[in-house]
Every structure is written in structure tokens, then in C-alpha cells.
MIFITI-462577 format. One record per residue (C-alpha): residue number from 1; residue in one letter; z, x, y. Coordinates in steps of 0.02 Angstrom, whole numbers, m for minus. Layout:
<sites>
> seq, type, w, u, v
> NUM, A, Z, X, Y
...
</sites>
This chain:
<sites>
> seq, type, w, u, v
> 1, X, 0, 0, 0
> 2, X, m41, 43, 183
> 3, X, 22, 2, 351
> 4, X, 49, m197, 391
> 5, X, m94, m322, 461
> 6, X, m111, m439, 565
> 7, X, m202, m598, 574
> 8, X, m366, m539, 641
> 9, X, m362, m373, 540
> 10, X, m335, m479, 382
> 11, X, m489, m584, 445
> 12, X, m611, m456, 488
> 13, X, m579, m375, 303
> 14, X, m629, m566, 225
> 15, X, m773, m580, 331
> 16, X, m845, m448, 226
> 17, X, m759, m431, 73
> 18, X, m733, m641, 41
> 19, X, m934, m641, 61
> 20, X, m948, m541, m84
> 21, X, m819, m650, m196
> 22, X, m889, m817, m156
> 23, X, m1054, m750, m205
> 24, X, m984, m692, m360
> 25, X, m883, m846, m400
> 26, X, m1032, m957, m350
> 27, X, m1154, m875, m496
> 28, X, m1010, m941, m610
> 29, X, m984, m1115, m568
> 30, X, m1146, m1145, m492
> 31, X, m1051, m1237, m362
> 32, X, m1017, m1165, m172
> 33, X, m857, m1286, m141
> 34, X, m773, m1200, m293
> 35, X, m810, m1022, m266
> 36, X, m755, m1067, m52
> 37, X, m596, m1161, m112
> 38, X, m537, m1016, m235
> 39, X, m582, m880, m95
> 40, X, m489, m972, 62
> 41, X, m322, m973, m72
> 42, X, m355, m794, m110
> 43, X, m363, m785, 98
> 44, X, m199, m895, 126
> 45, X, m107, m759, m3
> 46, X, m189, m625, 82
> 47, X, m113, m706, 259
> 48, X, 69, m726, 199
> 49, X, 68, m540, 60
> 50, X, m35, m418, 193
> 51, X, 72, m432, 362
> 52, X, 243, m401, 241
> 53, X, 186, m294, 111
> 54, X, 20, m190, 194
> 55, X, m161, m171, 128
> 56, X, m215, m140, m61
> 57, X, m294, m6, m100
> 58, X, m444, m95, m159
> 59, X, m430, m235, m34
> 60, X, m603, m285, m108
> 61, X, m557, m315, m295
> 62, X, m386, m384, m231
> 63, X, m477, m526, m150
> 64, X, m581, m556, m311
> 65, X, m456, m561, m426
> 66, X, m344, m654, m318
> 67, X, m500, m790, m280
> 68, X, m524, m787, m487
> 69, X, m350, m814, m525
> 70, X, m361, m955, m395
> 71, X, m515, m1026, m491
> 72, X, m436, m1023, m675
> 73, X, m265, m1092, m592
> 74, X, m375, m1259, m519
> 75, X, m494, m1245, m680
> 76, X, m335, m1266, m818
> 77, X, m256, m1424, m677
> 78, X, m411, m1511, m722
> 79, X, m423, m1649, m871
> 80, X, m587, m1570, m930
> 81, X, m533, m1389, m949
> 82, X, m556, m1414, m1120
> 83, X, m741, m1424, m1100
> 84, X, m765, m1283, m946
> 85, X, m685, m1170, m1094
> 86, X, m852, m1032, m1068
> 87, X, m827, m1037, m867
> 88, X, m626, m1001, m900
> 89, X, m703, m854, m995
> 90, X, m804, m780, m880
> 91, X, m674, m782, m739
> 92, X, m550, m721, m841
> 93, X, m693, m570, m893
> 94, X, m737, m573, m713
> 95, X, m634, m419, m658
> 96, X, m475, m312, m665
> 97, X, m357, m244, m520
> 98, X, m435, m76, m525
> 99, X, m609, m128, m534
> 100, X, m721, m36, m406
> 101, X, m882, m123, m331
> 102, X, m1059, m39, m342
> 103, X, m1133, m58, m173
> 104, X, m1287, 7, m264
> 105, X, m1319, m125, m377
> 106, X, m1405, m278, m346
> 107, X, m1244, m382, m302
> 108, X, m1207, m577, m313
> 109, X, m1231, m576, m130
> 110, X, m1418, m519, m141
> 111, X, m1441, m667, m298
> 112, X, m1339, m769, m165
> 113, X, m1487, m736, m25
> 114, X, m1617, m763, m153
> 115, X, m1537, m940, m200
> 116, X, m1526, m977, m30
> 117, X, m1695, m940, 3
> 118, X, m1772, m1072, m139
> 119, X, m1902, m1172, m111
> 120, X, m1802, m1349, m140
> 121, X, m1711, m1295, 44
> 122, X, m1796, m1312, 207
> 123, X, m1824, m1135, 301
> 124, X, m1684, m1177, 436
> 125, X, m1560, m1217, 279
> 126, X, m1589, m1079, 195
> 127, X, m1552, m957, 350
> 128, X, m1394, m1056, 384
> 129, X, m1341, m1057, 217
> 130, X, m1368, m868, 184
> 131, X, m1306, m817, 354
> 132, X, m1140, m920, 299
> 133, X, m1100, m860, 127
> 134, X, m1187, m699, 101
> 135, X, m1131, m613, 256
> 136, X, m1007, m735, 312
> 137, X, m1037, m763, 472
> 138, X, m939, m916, 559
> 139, X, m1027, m1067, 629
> 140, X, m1024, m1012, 791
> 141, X, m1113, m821, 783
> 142, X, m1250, m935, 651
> 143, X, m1273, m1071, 797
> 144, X, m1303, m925, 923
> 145, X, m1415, m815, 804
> 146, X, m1514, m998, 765
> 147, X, m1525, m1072, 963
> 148, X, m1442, m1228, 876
> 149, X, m1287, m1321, 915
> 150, X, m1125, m1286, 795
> 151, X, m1139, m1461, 713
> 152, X, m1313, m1464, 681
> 153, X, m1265, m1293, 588
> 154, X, m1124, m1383, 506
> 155, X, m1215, m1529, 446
> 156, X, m1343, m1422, 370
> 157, X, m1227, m1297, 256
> 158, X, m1138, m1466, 186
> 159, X, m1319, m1546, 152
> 160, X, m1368, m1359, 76
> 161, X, m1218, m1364, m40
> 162, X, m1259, m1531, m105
> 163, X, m1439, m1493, m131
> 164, X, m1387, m1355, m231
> 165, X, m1289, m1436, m341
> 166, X, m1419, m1585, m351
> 167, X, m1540, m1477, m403
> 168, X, m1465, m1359, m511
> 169, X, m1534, m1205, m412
> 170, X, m1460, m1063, m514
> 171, X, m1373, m896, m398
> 172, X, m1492, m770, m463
> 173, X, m1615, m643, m419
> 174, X, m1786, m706, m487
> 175, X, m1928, m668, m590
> 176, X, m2059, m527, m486
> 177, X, m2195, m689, m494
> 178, X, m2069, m774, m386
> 179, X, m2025, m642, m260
> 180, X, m2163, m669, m121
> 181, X, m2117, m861, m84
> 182, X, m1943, m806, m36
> 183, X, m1956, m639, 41
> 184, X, m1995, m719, 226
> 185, X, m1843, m809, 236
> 186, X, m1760, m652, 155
> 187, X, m1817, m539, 296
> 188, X, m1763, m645, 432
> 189, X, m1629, m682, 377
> 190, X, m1575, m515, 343
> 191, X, m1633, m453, 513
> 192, X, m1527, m598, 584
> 193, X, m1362, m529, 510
> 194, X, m1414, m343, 589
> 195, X, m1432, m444, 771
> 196, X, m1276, m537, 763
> 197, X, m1192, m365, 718
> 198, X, m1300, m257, 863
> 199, X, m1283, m383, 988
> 200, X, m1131, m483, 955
> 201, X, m1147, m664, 1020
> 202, X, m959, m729, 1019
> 203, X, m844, m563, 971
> 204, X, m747, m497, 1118
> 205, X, m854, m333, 1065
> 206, X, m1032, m301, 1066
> 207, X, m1062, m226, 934
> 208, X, m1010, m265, 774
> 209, X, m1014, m131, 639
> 210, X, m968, m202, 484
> 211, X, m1122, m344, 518
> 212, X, m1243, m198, 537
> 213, X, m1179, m98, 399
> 214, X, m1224, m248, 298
> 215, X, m1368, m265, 374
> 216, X, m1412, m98, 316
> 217, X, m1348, m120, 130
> 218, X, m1457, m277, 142
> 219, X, m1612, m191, 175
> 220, X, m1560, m21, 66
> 221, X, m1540, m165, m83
> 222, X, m1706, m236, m44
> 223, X, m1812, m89, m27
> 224, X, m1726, m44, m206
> 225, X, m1785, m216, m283
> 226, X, m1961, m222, m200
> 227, X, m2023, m36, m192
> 228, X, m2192, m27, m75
> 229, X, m2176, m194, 8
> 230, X, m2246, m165, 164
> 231, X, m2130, m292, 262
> 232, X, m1975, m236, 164
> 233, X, m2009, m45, 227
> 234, X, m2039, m129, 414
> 235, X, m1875, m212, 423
> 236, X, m1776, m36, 366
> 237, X, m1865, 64, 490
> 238, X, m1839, m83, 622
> 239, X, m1645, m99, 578
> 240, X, m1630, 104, 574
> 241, X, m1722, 131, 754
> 242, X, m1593, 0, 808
> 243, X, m1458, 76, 739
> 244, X, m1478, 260, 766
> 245, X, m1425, 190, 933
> 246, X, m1282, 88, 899
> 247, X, m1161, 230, 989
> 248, X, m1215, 227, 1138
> 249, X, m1230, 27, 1186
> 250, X, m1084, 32, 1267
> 251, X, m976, 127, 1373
> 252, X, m782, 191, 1334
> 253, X, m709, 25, 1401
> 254, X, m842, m85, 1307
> 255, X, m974, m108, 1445
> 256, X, m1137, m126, 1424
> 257, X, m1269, 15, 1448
> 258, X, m1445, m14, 1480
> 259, X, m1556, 83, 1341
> 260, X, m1640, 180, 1500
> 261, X, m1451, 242, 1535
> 262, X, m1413, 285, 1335
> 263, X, m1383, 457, 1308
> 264, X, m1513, 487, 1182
> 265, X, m1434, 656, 1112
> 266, X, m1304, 547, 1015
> 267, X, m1433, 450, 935
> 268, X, m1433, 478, 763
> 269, X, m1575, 563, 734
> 270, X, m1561, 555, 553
> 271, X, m1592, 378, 531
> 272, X, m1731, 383, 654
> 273, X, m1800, 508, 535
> 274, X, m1781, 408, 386
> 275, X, m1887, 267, 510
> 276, X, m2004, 364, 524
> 277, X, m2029, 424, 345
> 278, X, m2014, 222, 308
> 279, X, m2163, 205, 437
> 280, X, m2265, 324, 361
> 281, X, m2289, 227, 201
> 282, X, m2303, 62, 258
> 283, X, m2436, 92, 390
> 284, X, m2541, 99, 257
> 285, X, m2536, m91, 253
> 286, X, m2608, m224, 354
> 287, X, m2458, m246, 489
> 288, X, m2351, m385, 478
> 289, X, m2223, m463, 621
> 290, X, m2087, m326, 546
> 291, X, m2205, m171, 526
> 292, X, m2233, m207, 709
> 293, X, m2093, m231, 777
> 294, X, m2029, m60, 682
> 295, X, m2165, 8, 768
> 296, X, m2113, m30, 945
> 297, X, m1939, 22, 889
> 298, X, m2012, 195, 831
> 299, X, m2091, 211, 1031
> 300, X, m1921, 198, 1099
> 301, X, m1822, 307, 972
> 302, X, m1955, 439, 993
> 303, X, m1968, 423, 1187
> 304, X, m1852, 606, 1249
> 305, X, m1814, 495, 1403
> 306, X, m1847, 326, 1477
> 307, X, m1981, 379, 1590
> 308, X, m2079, 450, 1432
> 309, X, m2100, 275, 1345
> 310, X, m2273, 227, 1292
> 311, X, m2266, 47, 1367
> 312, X, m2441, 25, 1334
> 313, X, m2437, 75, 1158
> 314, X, m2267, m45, 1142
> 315, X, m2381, m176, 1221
> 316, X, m2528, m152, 1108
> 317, X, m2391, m187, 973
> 318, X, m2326, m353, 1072
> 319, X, m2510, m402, 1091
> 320, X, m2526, m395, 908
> 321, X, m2381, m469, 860
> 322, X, m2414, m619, 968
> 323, X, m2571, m644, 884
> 324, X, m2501, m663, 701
> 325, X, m2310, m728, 751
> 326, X, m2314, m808, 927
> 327, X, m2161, m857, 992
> 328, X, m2088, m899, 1160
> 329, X, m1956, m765, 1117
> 330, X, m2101, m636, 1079
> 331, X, m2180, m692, 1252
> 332, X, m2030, m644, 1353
> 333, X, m2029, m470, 1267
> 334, X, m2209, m452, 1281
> 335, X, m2193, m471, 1457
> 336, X, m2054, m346, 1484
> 337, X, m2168, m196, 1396
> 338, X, m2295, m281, 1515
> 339, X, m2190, m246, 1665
> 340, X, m2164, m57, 1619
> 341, X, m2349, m39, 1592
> 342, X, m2419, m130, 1734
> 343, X, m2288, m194, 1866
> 344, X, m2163, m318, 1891
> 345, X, m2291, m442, 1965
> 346, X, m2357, m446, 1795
> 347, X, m2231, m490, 1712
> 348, X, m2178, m627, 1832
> 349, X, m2336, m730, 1814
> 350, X, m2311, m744, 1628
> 351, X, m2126, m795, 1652
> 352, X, m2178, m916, 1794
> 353, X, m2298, m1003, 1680
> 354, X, m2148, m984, 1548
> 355, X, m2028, m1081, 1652
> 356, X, m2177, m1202, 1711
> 357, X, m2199, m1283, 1531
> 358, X, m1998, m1258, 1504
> 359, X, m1986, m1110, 1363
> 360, X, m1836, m1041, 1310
> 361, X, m1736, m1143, 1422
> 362, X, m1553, m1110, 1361
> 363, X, m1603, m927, 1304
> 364, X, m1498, m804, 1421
> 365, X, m1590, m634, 1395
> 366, X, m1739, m751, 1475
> 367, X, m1652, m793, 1641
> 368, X, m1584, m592, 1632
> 369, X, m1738, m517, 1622
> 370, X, m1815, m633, 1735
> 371, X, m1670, m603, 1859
> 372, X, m1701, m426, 1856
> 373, X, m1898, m439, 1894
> 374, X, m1866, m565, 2040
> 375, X, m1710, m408, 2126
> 376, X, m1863, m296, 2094
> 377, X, m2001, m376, 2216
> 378, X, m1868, m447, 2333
> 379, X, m1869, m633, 2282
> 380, X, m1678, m626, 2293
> 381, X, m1638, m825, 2300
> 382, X, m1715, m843, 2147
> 383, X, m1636, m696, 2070
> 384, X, m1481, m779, 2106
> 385, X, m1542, m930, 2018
> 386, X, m1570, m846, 1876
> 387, X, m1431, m733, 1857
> 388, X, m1304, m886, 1864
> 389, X, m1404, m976, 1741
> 390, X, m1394, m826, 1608
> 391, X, m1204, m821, 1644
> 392, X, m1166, m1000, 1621
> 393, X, m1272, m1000, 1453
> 394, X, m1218, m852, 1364
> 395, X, m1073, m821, 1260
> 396, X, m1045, m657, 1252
> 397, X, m927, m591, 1359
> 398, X, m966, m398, 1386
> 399, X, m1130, m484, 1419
> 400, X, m1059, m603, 1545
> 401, X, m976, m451, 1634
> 402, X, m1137, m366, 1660
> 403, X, m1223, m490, 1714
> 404, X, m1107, m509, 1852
> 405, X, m1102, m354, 1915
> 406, X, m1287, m383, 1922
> 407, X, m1267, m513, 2033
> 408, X, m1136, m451, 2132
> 409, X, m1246, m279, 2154
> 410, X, m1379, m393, 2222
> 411, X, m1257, m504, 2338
> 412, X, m1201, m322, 2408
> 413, X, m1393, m276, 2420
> 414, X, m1423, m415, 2535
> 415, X, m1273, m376, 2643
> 416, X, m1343, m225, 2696
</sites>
């Protein structure tokens, strides 16, 4: 045992770990409401034993065999036991205390994504349902990463579970002939877990390691099961480029830097190595939306300083990425690398027509970036506009702070 816990130490450590065991418990009983119910007991021990007694030393096999025992205890109450006699076997064969978890083999969680991802579900019920049980995120961060409100999110996991159960879909990896149906959903859904994790929508913190270290097992797992998938190899370079920065997002106190500010020499260089090496293979391929958006990832993490980006090779990549994924959220960025290349002017005509027809209208990096192109060629009342509109709408707070100080460098500007 270890030094004592508290209540959001204890939760942090089933964020990740209790993922893993409902996963596992789920491929047993086929049933999400029994593998949650044994985990959240396993949590309510964990809440009163941690704070008293400290941390096991494999917190992650405590919380599976705690969530097991939990699931034989409720499995023996019932009248049937008698005839769940092979389930009672396979918990009780599940694991021991000492047990240690492979992080290289292909996990429950990853047969948990694949489930998820089944053609019986809807695209938007599959992301919700992965984002909630595989990584387990909270309703909140999955409304944020979605641009949907918390209940529709709610709603949606409780119709998932009883789809699931209606139709018997079975928490497993499947058969190669099957693979290519799912792997869209799997890629975004993946690369959703790595945003909420870079860019943290509702933790007091930014960033959020422990989502993008998943994120990275994720796509580590992945590129293990599907070897020379183009789209597989784009997402690991993306999520690497991304990460190799992860240090320097924000300052000592938690603020916000701008990636022209980063210090680049603490990137780490050898993940944007292993990007590159990633690159080199899949480029091969015909590009998809993820091969392209590694490659505008691989401009910036190669770029020695700001001033030596290649916005126009970044916007060749936009261009084609709007041509075989359009998206008002692939607009916006398009017109930022259009801004670098060609002036802010530029830019502002495309967001103009944006807010014309009413795109992305509760998306705060919109109003942000807008906000900043407006300071830039003096249209400062609407600058205002904007900046208070991307400060009522987002949820972040180091976010929210920076965005202020935007807006209170501008009010200052003005003064002058």
C-alpha cells in the first residue's frame, strides 16, 4: 500500500482502469448494465478502502477482481444462478490479485470499440457508446467532443445498451472480412478520445494525459491488428505530431500557449520521428481524411519556427481534404492555413459567408479564430462580438481565460 487518496485521485485512476474492467466483464455477460453495476461497487469499495488504507499496488487488477467478485456476489443472489453456472465460471477464472495486464495484447476494450462500432448501431451511437465505455469518458467531455447536448448523449448510450442486448451483438474483435465496415467509426472515434485528452473540454486542465496515452495505446493496438492500412498509419502519425507537443501547450501556471509561441526544442522529437516513418509508408496510398490531416500535422512538427511553415502546402492538404470530407469544421481550418498563406482578408470572406448561412454556430474555436482575424484588419466591434460569443459558449476554462485576455488586450488596444 501507498500514500492515501482522495476522491478525485480515486476517480481519475477508474476513469482509466474501470474502462478496462467493464469491457472485460461485458464480453462475459454480454450485457453493459452488469459489467457497469459490478464496476461502480468495485468503485464505492475503492471510495470507502483507498482514502483509509492507500493505493494497491496493482490498482488495475484490484478494480477487476473487486468488479468480479461484485458480479459472482449479484450472480449467486439471483434465483437462476443455477443456470448462469458457465458465466459464474468464467468470473471466478477471470483473474487473480496478482494478475498483471498486457497493454500489448488486443484487450476487451479494443473488442469493446469493435462492438460498438457494429453495423446494427447508428454512427452517432456507436461514437457515444465507445467514447463511454472504452475510454470512459463522462457525458459531459462526449457531449462536447460530439457538438450535442448531455441528454441527447444520455438517451443514446441507454438506447445503445438495449440494442445490444436485443440483438445479441457479441464484445469481440471480428473476422478480417469484417474489419473495413467498422474501421471509420473506429478511427474517429479513436481520434476523438486523443482530442478530448489534448484539448480538454470540461477538466480544470487542458490537457489530459491519461486520455492521450490511451489514445496512443488505441492507435499502437490498431496498427498491430491491421498492419498497412493506410488510414490506420494516418491516424498514428496524426496523434504522434499532436503529441510530440503535448509539453509545451501550456505554460507553468496552466495557461494556454499559442503553437507559434511553443518552444519547439521540447518537442519530442522522437515521436515526430516515428510520424514520419508512419508517413512514409502510407503515402503510398491514395490519401484519405486521416493521411491528410497527418500530413498537415507533419508541416507543423517539421516547421524549425513559426515563420517557416509551409501554409500553402498545409492548404493544398485542406483543399484536398475538403474535397473528399467537407465539413464546416474543415472550412474554418481551411481558412486559417488560408490566412497564413494569403492574408487575413482571405480568410474573412470565407468566414463571412460561414456566418451568412449560420455554420458552426455554437462552435467556440469559430468565433476565436474569427475574433482574431477581425483585431488583425482593425474591425474591432466585431472582434468584440466575437470574442464574447466564444467565451459564453465554451467550457473550458484555461480556454475561457485566454480568451479574455484576448479581449481585454484588444479593449487596451483601443484605449491607446
Amino acid at each position: 500500500m501507498h500514500s492515501t487518496l482522495d476522491g478525485e485521485q480515486i476517480d481519475r485512476l477508474f476513469r482509466l482502469q474501470g474502462s478496462r474492467a467493464v469491457a472485460t466483464l461485458a464480453r462475459i455477460f454480454n450485457d453493459l448494465d452488469r459489467a457497469e453495476d459490478a464496476v461502480q461497487d468495485a468503485y464505492a469499495q475503492a471510495l470507502d478502502r483507498w482514502p483509509r488504507f492507500g493505493l494497491p499496488e496493482n490498482p488495475a487488477a484490484w478494480i477487476m477482481l473487486t468488479a468480479r467478485n461484485a458480479a459472482i456476489d449479484a450472480l449467486r443472489r439471483e434465483r437462476t444462478a443455477d443456470a448462469k453456472r458457465q458465466l459464474l465460471a468464467d468470473l471466478e477464472a477471470l483473474i487473480q490479485a496478482d494478475t498483471p495486464f498486457d497493454d500489448d495484447a488486443m484487450d476487451d476494450r479494443l473488442a469493446m470499440i469493435f462492438a460498438a462500432c457494429h453495423p446494427a448501431l447508428n454512427e452517432e451511437t456507436r461514437i457515444a457508446l465507445t467514447l463511454r465505455f472504452a475510454a470512459g469518458l463522462t457525458v459531459a467531455e462526449i457531449a462536447s467532443a460530439l457538438l450535442v447536448p448531455q441528454p441527447t448523449v444520455s438517451q443514446r448510450l441507454v438506447r445503445a445498451k438495449h440494442k445490444i442486448k436485443r440483438a445479441r451483438i457479441a464484445f469481440a474483435i471480428p473476422e478480417a472480412a469484417d474489419l473495413p465496415e467498422r474501421l471509420h467509426d473506429v478511427l474517429r472515434t479513436v481520434y476523438l478520445i486523443f482530442n478530448e485528452g489534448y484539448a480538454s473540454s470540461t477538466n480544470r486542465s487542458l490537457v489530459r494525459a491519461d486520455l492521450c496515452e490511451e489514445a496512443l495505446r488505441l492507435t499502437e493496438l490498431l496498427e498491430k491488428l491491421l498492419p498497412g492500412q493506410a488510414e490506420v498509419s494516418g491516424l498514428h502519425a496524426l496523434v504522434l505530431f499532436h503529441d510530440a507537443r503535448r509539453a509545451t501547450r501550456v505554460d507553468e501556471s496552466g495557461e494556454l500557449i499559442l503553437l507559434e509561441r511553443q518552444d519547439r526544442s521540447w518537442w519530442a522529437q522522437h515521436k515526430i520521428e516515428r510520424g514520419r516513418s508512419l508517413l512514409v509508408g502510407a503515402s503510398r496510398h491514395s490519401a484519405g481524411p486521416y493521411l491528410l490531416q497527418a500530413m498537415i500535422a507533419q508541416e507543423h512538427a517539421s516547421a524549425a519556427r513559426w515563420e517557416a511553415t509551409n501554409w500553402r502546402r498545409i492548404l493544398d492538404c485542406y483543399d484536398g481534404l475538403a474535397a473528399i470530407d467537407p465539413s464546416p469544421v474543415v472550412e474554418l481550418n481551411r481558412a486559417v492555413a488560408l490566412a497564413y498563406a494569403y492574408g487575413d482578408e482571405s480568410a474573412l470572406t470565407v468566414l463571412d459567408a460561414m456566418t451568412a448561412r449560420n455554420a458552426l454556430p455554437n462552435y467556440p474555436p469559430f468565433f476565436g479564430a474569427k475574433a482574431e482575424f477581425l483585431r488583425r484588419v482593425g474591425r474591432h466591434a466585431e472582434a468584440r462580438a466575437a470574442y464574447w460569443r466564444a467565451i459564453e459558449l465554451t467550457q473550458s476554462a484555461v480556454e475561457r481565460r485566454f480568451l479574455e485576455r484576448r479581449l481585454a488586450d484588444l479593449t487596451s488596444l483601443e484605449g491607446h
